[in-house]
N, C-alpha and C positions, 0 to 999 in steps of 0.2 A: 521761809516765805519767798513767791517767786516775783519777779518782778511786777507781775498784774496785778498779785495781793497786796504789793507793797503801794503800789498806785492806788489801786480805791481804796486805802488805808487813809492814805495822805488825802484824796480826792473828798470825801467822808468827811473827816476830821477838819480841815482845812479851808476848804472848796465851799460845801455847804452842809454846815454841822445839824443839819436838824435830818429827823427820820427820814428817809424816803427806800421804802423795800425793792424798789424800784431803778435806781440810778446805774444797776453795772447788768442791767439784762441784756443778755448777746442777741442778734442777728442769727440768721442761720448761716451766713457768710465770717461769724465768729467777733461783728463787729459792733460797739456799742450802739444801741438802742436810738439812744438819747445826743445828738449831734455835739451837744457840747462835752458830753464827756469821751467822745470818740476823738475831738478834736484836743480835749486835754490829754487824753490817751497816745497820739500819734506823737504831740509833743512830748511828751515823758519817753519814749520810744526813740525818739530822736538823741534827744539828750542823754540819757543811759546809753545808748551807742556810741555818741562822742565821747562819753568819761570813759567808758572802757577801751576805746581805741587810744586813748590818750595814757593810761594807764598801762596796755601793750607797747608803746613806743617810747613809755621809762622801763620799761624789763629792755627793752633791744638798747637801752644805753647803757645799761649796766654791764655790757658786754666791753665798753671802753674803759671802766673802772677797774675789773675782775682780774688780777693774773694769773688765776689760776688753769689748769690744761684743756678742761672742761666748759669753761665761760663761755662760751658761744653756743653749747648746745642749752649750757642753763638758763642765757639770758632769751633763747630761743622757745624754750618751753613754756615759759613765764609767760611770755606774749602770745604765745598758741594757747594757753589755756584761758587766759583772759576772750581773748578774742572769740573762742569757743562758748563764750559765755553770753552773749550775744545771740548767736543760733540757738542754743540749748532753751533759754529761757522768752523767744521774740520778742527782747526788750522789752 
């Protein structure tokens, strides 16, 4: 599930649990429809950027813990993959 499915999951269930076939229909600019869930949408966006930046910047600490010869390129990938996750999925 990608970050947008896991949003109008939550959004759905959550948000306003009653039927509406309607609530995640795109823009042709890719942007929700309906203002309020565009603007719940930017904040979710927001938020899953900062846990995953925050999440890359405990891989770059582990590079203090590690003695091993390799710790700097492992604690470096850790955060480059996290961080990649971000672009990959537009929050």
């Amino acid at each position: 599930m990608n970050t947008r499915e896991s949003f109008e999951e939550w959004y759905e269930v959550d948000c306003y649990p009653c039927e509406h076939s309607n609530w995640f229909r795109l823009d042709s600019d890719g942007d929700y429809e309906f203002e309020e869930v565009q603007s719940a949408w930017r904040t979710w966006q927001a938020a899953t950027a900062a846990a995953l930046e925050r999440a890359a910047e405990v891989c770059e600490t582990i590079l203090d813990e590690l003695s091993f010869a390799n710790a700097y390129e492992c604690s470096n990938e850790c955060a480059e993959a996290i961080r990649a996750l971000k672009d990959a999925d537009t929050c």
